[in-house]
Backbone as JSON, one array per atom type, in Angstrom:
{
  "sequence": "XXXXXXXXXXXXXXXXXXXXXXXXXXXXXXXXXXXXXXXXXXXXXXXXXXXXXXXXXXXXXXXXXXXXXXXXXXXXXXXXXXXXXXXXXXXXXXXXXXXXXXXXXXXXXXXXXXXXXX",
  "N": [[-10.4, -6.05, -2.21], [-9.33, -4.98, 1.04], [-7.29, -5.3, 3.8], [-6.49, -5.14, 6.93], [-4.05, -5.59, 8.64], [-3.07, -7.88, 11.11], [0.04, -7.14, 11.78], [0.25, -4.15, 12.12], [1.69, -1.39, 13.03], [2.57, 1.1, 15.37], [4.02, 3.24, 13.16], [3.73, 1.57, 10.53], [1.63, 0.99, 8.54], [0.4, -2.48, 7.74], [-1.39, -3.81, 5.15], [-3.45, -6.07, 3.53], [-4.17, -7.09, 0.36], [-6.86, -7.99, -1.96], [-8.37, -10.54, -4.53], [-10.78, -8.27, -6.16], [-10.29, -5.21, -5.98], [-12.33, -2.27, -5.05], [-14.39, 0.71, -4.86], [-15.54, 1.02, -2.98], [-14.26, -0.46, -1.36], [-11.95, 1.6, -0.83], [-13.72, 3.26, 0.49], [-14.18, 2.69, 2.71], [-11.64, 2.39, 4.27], [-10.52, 4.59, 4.38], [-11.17, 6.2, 6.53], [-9.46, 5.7, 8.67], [-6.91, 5.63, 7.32], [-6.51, 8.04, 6.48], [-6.9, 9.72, 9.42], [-4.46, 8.07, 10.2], [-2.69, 9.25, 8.76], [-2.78, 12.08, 9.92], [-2.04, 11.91, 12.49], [1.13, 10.69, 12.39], [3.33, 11.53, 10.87], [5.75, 10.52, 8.01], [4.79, 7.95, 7.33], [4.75, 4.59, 6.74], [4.41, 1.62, 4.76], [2.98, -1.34, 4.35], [2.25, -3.24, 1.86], [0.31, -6.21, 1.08], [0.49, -7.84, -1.77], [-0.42, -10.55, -3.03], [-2.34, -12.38, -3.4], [-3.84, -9.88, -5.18], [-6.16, -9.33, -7.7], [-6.6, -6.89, -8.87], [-8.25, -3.9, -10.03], [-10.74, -2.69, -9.88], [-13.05, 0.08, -12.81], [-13.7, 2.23, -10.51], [-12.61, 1.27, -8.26], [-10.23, 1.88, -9.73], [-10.19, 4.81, -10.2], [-10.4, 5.61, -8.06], [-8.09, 4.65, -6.82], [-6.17, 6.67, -8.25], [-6.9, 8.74, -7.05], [-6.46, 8.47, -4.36], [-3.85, 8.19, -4.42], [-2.79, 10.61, -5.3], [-3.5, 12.3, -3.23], [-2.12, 10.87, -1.1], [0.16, 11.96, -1.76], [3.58, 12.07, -1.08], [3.52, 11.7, 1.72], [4.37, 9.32, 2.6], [6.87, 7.53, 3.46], [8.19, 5.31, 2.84], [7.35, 1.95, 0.7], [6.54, -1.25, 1.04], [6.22, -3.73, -1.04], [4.49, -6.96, -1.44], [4.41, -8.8, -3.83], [3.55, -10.91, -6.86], [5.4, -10.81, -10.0], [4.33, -9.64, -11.83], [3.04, -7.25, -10.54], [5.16, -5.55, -11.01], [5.21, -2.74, -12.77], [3.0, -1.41, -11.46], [3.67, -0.77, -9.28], [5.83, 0.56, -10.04], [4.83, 2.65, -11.28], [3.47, 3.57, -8.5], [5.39, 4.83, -7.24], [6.61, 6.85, -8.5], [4.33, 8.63, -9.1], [3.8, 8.95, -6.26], [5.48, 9.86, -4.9], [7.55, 8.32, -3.21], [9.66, 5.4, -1.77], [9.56, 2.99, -2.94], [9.83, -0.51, -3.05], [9.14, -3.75, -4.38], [8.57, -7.39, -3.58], [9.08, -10.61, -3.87], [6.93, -12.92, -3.51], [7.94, -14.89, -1.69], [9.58, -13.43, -0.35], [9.29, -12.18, 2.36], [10.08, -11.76, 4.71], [12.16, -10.07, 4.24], [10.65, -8.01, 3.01], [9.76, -7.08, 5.29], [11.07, -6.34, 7.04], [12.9, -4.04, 5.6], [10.95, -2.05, 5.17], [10.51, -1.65, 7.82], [13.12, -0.67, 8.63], [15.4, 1.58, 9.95]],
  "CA": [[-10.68, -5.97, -0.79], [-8.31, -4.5, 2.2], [-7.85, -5.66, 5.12], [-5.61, -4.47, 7.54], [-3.33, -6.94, 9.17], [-2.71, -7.45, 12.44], [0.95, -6.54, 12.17], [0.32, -3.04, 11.35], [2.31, -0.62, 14.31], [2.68, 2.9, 15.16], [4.81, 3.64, 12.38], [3.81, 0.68, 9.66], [0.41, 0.0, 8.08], [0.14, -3.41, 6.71], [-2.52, -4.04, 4.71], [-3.55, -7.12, 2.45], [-5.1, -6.34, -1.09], [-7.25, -9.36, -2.23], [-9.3, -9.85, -5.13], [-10.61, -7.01, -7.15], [-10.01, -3.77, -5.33], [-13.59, -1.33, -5.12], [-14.63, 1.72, -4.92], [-16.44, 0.69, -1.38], [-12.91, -0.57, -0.2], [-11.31, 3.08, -0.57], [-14.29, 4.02, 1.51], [-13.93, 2.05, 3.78], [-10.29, 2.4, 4.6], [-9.79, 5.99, 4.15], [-11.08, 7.35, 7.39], [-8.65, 5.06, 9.42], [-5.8, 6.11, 7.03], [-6.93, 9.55, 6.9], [-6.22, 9.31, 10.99], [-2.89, 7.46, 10.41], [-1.73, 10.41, 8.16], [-2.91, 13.29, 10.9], [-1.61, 11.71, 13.79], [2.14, 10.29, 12.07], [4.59, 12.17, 9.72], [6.81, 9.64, 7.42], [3.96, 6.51, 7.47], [5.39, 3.72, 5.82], [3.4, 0.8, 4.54], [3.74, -3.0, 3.91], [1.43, -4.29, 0.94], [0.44, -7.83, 0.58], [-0.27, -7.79, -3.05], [0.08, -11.97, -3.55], [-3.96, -12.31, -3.88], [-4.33, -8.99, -5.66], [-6.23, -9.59, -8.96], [-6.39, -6.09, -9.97], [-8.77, -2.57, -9.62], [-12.16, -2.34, -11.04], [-13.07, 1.14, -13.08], [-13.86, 2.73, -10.47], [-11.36, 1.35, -7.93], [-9.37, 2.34, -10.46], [-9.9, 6.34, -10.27], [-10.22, 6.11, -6.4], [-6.58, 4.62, -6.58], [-5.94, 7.4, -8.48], [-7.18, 9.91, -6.23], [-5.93, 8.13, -3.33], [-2.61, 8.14, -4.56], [-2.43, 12.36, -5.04], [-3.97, 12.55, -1.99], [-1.15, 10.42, -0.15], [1.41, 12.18, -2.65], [5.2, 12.57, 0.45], [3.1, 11.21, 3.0], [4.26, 7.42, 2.89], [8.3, 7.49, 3.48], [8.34, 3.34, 2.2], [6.27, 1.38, 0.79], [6.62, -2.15, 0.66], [5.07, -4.76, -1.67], [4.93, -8.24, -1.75], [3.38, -9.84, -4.41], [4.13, -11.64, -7.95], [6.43, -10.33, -10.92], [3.18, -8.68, -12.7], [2.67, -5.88, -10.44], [6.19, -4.52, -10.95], [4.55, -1.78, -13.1], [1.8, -1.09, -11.36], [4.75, -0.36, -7.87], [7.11, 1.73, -10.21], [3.98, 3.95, -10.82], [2.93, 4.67, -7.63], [6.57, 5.41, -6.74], [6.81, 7.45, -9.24], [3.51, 9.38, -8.85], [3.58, 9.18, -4.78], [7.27, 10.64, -4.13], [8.23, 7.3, -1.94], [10.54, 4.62, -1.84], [8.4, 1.59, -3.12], [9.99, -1.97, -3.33], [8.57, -5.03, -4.7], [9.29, -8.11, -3.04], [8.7, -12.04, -4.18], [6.31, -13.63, -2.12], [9.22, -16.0, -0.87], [10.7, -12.24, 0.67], [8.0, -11.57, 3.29], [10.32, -11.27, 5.84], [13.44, -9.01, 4.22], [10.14, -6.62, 3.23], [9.13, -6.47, 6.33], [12.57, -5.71, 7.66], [13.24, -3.08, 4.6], [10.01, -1.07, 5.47], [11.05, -0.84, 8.9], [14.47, 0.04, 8.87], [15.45, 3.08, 10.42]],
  "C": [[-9.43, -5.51, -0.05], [-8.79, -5.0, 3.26], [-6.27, -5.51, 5.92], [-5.57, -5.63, 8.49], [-3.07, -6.44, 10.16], [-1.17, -6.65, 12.93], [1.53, -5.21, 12.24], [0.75, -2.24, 13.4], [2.15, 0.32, 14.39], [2.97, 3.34, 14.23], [4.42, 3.12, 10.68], [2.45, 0.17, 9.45], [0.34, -0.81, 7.44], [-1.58, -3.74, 6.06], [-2.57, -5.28, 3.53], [-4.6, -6.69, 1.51], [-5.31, -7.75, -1.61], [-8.27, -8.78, -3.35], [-9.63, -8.58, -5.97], [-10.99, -5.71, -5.78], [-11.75, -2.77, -5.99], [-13.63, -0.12, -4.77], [-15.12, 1.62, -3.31], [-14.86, 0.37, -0.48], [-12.5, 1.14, 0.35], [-12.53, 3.63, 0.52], [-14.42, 3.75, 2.95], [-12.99, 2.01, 4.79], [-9.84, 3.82, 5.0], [-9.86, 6.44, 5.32], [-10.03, 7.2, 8.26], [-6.89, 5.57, 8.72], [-5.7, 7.79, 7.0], [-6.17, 10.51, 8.61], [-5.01, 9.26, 11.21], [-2.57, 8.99, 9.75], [-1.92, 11.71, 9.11], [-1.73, 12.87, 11.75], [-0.06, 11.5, 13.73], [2.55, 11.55, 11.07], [5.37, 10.66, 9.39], [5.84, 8.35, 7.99], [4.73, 5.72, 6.51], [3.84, 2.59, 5.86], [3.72, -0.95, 3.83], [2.07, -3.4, 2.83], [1.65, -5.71, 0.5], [-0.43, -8.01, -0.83], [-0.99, -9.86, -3.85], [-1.52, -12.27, -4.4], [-5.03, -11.15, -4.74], [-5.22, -9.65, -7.11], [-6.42, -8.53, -9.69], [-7.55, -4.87, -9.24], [-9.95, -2.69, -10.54], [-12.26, -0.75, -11.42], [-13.05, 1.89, -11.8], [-12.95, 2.46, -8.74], [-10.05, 2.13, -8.22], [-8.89, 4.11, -9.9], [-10.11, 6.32, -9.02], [-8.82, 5.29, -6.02], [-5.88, 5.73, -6.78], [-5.9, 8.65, -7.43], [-6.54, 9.61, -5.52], [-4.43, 8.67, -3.32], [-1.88, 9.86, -4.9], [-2.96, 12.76, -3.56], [-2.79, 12.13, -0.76], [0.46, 11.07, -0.62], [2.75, 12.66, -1.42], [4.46, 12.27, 1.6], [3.81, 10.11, 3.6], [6.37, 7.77, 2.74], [9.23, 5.9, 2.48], [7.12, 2.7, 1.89], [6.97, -0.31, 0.42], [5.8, -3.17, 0.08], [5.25, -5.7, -2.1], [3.7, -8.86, -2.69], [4.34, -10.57, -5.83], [4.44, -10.09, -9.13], [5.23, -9.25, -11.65], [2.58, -7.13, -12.31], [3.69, -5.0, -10.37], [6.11, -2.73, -11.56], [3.72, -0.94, -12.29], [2.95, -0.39, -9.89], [6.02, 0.5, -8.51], [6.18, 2.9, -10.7], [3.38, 4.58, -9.8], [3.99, 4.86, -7.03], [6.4, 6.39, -7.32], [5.39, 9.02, -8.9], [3.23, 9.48, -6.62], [4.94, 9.94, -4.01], [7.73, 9.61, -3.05], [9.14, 6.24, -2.59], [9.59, 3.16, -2.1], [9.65, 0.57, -3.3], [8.93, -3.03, -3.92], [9.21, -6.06, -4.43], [8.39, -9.38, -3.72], [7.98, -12.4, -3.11], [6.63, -14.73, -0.99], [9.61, -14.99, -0.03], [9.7, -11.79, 1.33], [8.88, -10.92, 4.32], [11.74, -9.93, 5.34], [12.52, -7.68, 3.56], [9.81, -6.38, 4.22], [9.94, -5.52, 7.5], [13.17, -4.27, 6.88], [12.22, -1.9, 4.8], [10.03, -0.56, 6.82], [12.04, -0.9, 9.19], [14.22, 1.89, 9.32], [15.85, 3.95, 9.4]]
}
């Protein structure tokens, strides 16, 4: 599931990832990020991974997509969750061209400060 947090700004979409991630989320989400990426240059992004439990198949390949689709869009990404998705945040660095972090769910506030730095 996604759900877009209230602290999300001009500049900074937060979003919380709960649960198993769907194919219906990405559809759900996209037109609003879709939007954010017209209207901004250099979006950054705060993920709350803590409640993630993971991507179903077909989540799966609409992460995929998502993630060529957003490929130099996102300037930062930040992500707070537990030690297990360190993988899963040095591949979509890796495949997105951004600056990803992973933060302990104790560091809420030095990602939130690290994603919006100037």
């Amino acid at each position: 599931m996604f759900e877009i947090m209230p602290e999300t700004n001009e500049r900074v979409l937060a979003i919380k990832n709960s649960g198993l991630v769907t194919s219906a989320d990405y559809e759900a989400t996209m037109p609003e990020l879709q939007q954010r990426f017209e209207a901004l240059g250099g979006l950054r992004a705060y993920l709350d991974w803590q409640d993630l439990e993971g991507w179903d198949p077909a989540g799966e390949s609409d992460a995929f997509m998502f993630r060529n689709y957003a490929r130099g869009k996102f300037e930062r990404i930040a992500i707070v969750g537990p030690e297990k998705w360190a993988d899963e945040a040095r591949q979509m660095a890796e495949h997105m061209n951004a600056k990803i972090r992973l933060f302990r769910p104790d560091q809420q506030d030095e990602a939130w400060a690290w994603v919006n730095e100037a």
